[in-house]
C-alpha positions in Angstrom: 21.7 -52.7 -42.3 18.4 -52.6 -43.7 18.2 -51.1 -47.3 15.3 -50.4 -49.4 15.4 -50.2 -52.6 12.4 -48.6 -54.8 12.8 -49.0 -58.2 14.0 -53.1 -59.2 14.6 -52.6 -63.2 18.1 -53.2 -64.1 20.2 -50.6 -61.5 18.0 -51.9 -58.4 17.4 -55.2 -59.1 21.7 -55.8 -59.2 21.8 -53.2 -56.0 19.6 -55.4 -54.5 21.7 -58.7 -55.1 24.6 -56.9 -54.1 23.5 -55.4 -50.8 22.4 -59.1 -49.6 25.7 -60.8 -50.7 27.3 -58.3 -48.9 24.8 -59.5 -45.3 22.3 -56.3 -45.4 18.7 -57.2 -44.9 17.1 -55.8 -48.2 13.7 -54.8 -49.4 12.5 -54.1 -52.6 9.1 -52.1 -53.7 8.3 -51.9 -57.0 5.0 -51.5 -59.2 5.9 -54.4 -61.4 5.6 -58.0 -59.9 7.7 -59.1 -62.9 10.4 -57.5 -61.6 10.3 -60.1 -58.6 11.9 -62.3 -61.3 14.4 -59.6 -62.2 15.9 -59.5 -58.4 16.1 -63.6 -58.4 18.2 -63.5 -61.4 21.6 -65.2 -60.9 20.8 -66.2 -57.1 21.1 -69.9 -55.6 17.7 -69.9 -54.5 14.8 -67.7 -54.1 14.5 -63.9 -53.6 12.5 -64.3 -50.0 14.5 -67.4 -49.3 18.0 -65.7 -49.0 16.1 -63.6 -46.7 14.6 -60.5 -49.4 11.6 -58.9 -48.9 9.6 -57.9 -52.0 6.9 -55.7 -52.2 4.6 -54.4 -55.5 3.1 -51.2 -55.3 3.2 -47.9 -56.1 6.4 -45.7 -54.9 4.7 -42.5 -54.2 2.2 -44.3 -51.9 2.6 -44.4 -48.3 0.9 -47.5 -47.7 3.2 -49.4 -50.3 6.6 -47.6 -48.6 5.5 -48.4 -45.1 4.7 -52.3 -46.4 8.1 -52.6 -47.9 9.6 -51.2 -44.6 10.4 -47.9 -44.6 10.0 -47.1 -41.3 12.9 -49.7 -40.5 15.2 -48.5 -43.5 18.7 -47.5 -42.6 19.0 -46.4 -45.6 17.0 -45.6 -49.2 17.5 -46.2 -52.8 15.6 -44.5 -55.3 16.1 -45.8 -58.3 13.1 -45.6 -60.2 13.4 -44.5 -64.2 11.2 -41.4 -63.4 13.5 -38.4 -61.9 10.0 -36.8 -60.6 9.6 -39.9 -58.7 12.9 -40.7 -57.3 13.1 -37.1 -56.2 10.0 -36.9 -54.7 9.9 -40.1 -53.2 13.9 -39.2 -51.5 12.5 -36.3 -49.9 9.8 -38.3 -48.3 12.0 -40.7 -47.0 14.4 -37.9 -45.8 11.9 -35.6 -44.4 8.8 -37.6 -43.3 10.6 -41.2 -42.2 13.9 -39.4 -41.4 15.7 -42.5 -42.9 19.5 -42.1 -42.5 20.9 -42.5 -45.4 18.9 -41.9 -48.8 19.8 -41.9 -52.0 17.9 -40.8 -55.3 19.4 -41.7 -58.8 18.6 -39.0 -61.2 19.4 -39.1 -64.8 19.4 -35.0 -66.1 22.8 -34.1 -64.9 21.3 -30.9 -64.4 18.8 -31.6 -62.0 20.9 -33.5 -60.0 23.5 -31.1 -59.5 20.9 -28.8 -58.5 19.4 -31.3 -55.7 22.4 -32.3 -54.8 23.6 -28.6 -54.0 20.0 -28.8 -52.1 21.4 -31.1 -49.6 20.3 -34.4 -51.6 22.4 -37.1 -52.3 21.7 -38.0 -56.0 23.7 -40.3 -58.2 23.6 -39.3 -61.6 24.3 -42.3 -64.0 24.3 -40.1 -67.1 27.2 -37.7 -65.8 28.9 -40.8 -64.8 28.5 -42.4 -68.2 29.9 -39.1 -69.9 32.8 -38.9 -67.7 33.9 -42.5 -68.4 33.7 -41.8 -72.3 35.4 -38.6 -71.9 38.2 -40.5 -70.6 38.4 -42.9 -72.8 38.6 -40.6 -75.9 41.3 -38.9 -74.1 43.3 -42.0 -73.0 42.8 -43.1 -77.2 43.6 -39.3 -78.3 46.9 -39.0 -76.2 48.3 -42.9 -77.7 47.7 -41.9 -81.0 44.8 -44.5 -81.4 42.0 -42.1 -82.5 43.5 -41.4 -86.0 
């Protein structure tokens, strides 16, 4: 499968990793060449090397998205840390390159139940983060371990 991944701070940059150890051609796009550095981080040799693709520009640019590949995604990550852009930039692969499978990480829980009711599939890290806490406190409250 060919993944692109827009977005390669923290969340993309280990997606990225991930997605090749696992045998998926993967392509990166990001408007930071230090994050080429980021992707490399823990791997046995270099990012284009183990077969990556990286690719600095602009996410909202055409040009920069066709470049990294979208055209030949199978599926779309956006995980940029602007909501605005990762929503924007979902649709376009959705609508405009018709990629198959495209996902858009958005931090407001709000708006990404919204999208999400819209039809988008959105990861919300920030409702995911709650819920894990949540739990937590409950698993400490019902041992007696909160007191």
């Amino acid at each position: 499968m060919f993944v692109l991944i827009v977005g390669c701070g923290r969340v993309g940059s280990m997606l990225a990793r991930s997605m090749m150890r696992d045998g998926h051609t993967v392509s990166c796009l990001d408007q930071d060449p230090e994050s080429h550095a980021r992707v490399e981080v823990g791997l046995d040799g270099g990012w284009e090397e183990l077969g990556g693709s990286f690719t600095v520009g602009a996410a909202l640019e055409t040009r920069a998205l066709e470049t990294a590949g979208i055209k030949q995604a199978d599926a779309f990550v956006a995980a940029t840390n602007g909501d605005n852009t990762n929503i924007v930039i979902a649709q376009i692969a959705r609508k405009r390159y018709r990629v198959d499978t495209v996902i858009a990480r958005i931090l407001d829980p709000l708006r990404a139940e919204w999208y999400s009711q819209q039809g988008m599939h959105t990861i919300c890290p920030t409702s995911v983060s709650v819920g894990m806490l949540e739990n937590e406190i409950r698993a400490a409250a019902s041992t007696g371990n909160g007191d």
